[in-house]
N, C-alpha and C positions, 0 to 999 in steps of 0.2 A: 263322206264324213272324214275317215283320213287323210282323203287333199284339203279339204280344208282347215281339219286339226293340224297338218302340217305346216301349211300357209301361216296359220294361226299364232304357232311356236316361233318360227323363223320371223314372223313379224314383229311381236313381243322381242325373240331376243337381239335380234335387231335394233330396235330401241334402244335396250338397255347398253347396247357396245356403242352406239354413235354417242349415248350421253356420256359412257367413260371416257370415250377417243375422244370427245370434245374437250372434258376434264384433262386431259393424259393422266387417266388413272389406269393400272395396267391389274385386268382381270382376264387373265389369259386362262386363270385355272379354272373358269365358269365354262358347264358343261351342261345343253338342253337334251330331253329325250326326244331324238331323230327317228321319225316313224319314213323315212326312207325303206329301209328293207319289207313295212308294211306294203308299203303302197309298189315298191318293185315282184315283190309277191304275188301283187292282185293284176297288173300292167303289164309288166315287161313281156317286151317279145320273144317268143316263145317258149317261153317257162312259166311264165305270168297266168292267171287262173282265167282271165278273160281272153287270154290270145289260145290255151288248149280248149276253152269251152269254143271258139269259134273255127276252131282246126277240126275238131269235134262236127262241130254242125256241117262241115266241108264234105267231109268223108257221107260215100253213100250208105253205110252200114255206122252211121252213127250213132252213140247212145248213149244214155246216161249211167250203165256200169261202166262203157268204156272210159268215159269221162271220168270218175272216181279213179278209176285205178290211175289214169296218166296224169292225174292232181297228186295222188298219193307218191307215184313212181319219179314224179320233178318235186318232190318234196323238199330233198336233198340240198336242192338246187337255193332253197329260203330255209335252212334250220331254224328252230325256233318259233316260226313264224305259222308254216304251215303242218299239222298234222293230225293223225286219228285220232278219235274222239275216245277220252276215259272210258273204256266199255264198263268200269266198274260203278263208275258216277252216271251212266245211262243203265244199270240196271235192270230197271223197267220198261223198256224198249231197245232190247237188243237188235231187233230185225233192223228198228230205225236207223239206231246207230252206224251199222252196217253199211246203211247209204248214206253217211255224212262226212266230210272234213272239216277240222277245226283252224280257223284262223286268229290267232293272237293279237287283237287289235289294241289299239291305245287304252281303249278304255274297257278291257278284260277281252275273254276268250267267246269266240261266237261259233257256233257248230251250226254248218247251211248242210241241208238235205237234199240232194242230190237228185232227187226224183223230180222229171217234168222239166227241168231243166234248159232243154236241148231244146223241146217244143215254145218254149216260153222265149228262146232267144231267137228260135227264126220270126217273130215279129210279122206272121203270115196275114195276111188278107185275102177275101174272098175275090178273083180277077175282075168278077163284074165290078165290083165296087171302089176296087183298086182303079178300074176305066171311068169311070163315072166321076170320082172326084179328080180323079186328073185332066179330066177333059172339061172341067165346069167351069163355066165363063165369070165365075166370082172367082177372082185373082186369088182372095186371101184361101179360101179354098183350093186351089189348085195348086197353089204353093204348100199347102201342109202336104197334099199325095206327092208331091215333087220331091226330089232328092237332097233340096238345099240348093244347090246347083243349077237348079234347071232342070233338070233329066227327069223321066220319068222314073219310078221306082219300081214297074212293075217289073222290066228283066230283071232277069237273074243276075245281068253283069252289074247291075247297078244296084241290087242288094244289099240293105245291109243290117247285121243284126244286130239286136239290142244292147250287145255290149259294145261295138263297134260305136253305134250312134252315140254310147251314154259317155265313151271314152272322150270322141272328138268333142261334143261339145262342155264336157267336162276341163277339156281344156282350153276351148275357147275361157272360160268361163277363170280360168287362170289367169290367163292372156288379161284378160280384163282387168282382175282384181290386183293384176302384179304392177299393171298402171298407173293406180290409186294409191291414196291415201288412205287405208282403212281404221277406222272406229268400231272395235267390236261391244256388243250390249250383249251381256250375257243374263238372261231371264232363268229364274230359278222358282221352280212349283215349290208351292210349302207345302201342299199335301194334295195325295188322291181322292176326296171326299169332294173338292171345289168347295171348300168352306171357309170363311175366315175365322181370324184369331185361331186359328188351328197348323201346330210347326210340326210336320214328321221329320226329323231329325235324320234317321238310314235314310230315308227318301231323299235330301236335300244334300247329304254327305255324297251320295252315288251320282247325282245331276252334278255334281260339282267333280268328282273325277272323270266322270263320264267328258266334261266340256272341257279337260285338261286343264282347270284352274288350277289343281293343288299342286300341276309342272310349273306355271308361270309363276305361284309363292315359291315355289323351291328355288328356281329362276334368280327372285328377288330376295332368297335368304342367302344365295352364295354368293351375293353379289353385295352391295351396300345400301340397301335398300333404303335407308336414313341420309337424309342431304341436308345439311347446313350453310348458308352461304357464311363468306368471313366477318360480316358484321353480327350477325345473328347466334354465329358460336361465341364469338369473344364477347360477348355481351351477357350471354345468356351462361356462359360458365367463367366467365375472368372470374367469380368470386373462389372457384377451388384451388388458384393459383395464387403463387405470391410475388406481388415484385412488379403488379401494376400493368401485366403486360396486353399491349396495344395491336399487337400481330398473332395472325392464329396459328402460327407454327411454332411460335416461340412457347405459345399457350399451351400448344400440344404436345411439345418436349416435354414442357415443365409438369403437364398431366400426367405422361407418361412414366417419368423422374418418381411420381408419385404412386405409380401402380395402379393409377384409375385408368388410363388407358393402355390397353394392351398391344405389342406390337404383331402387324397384319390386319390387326380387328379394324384399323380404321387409316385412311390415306388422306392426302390433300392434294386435291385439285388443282384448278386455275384459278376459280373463282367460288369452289366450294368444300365443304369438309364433307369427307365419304364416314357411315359407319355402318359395320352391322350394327344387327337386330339389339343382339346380345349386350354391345357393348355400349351402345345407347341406350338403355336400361340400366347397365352399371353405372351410367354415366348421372343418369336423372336422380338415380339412387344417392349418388354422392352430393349431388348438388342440391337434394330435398335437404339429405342431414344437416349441409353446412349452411341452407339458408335457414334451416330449425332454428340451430346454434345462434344466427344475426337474429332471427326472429326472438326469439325469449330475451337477448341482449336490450333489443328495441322495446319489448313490452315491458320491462322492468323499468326501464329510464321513462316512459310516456306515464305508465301506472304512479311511476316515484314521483313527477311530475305532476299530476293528477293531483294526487292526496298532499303534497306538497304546498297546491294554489287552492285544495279548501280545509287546508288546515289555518291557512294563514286568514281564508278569509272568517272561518269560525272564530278566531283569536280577535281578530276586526273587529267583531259584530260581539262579543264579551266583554274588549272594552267599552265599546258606545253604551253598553248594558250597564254593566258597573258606574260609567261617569250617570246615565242617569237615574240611578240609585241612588246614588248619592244626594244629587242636589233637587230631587223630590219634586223634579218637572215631567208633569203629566206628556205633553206633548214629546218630549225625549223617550218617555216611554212607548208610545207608540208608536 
């Protein structure tokens, strides 16, 4: 999850720098949160929690106190990232506690139990069976007891354990995605019931920091998340300017001039207007007011207009009334 929450970050913010660089808009001050030191924590060699758990399984007297204590003791090594567990917020299971470390992940603090550890990482098989499907004349079987490689898995030289296996292909699986073009779909439960018309709110807020979306809004608020191209701004605000003007910088000056836009809140590109969040807000704000203002201008002259063409025509149809009052023609009266 944090290779890929990493992947994840650096891919978004990525994005967002080639579409300034392409702009030459200059957002140098924009800063993602780097879950590097995460993932050096859980990796790296020999300090890394998967290269002491496999140092761990090396040694003939290996074990899962030893373990704890040489996660705790390269601690140091990742401040922040790696350490013991709140004994006061575990309370109710201090024994537990006791075999736990705590790792500060992207999306909060996870405390893993230490127990069974060691066993669960030699990845053992029974030798009969370990011979059996290595030696079975169905390929696609004989390849999964095989090493990847070729080799068989049962020596020892050719070993390997489950975090070993989960790293390498962990990174193949990098390799891959660093190839591509990715489209990420990020799927959000409404609730734990599996009901509909049913929104749990904390449930849907937590999935959502959990999947680091609320990094990639933050992402897009310090950056200018609002894109205007130059016909679309001058068209759509030349009414809060005065003076007619045809270019969107001149338009933006005279904005500016005016205190609707503020200076950093918003840039100009090659072929687009950068804003924030904020100031395109103020911006719609001002130009709601002043198309109010055209607005009641224009209802006044159309309404004046209006009552103007049937007043003339009641005046019309009063005198055709009157002339045939007058001269006592049936047919004019009707």
């Amino acid at each position: 999850n944090e290779k890929l929450q990493g992947h994840f970050n650096e891919h978004i913010f990525k994005l967002e720098q080639e579409a300034y660089k392409k702009e030459g808009v200059d957002v140098s001050q924009i800063q993602y949160a780097d879950n590097g030191p995460v993932l050096a924590a859980l990796e790296k060699k020999g300090t890394g929690i998967l290269s002491i758990l496999d140092e761990e399984n090396r040694l003939p007297r290996g074990s899962d106190e030893g373990f704890l204590k040489k996660v705790h003791d390269n601690a140091k090594a990742h401040p922040d990232i790696v350490k013991k567990p709140d004994m006061k917020s575990q309370r109710n299971n201090k024994s537990g506690a006791r075999d736990c470390f705590t790792v500060v992940h992207y999306a909060g603090e996870v405390s893993y139990d230490t127990h069974g550890f060691l066993e669960k990482n030699k990845d053992t098989l029974l030798q009969d069976l370990q011979s059996l499907g290595s030696n079975s004349k169905f390929k696609f079987l004989a390849k999964l007891f095989s090493g990847g490689d070729g080799s068989k898995r049962g020596g020892a030289a050719n070993k390997k354990t489950i975090g070993a296996q989960f790293k390498e292909q962990l990174g193949t699986l990098m390799k891959t995605l660093n190839t591509t073009e990715p489209h990420y779909i990020r799927c959000v439960k409404p609730n734990s019931a599996k009901k509909n018309n049913m929104f749990m709110a904390k449930m849907c807020l937590e999935q959502l920091r959990y999947a680091g979306l609320l990094e990639v809004c933050r992402i897009r608020q310090t950056g200018y998340p609002v894109r205007k191209t130059f016909s679309e701004f001058v068209h759509r605000y030349s009414p809060l300017g005065s003076g007619g003007h045809k270019k969107p910088e001149s338009l933006a000056n005279a904005l500016q001039d005016k205190g609707i836009l503020k200076k950093g809140e918003w840039q100009i590109g090659n072929t687009k207007v950068f804003l924030r969040t904020s100031q395109f807000e103020e911006l719609e704000a001002a130009r709601d007011a002043s198309v109010s203002v055209s607005v009641i201008v224009i209802q006044r002259i159309a309404r004046g207009f209006v009552q103007r063409k049937r007043y003339r025509s009641v005046k019309s149809f009063l005198k055709s009334l009157e002339k045939a009052i007058k001269s006592r023609n049936p047919d004019e009266l009707e």
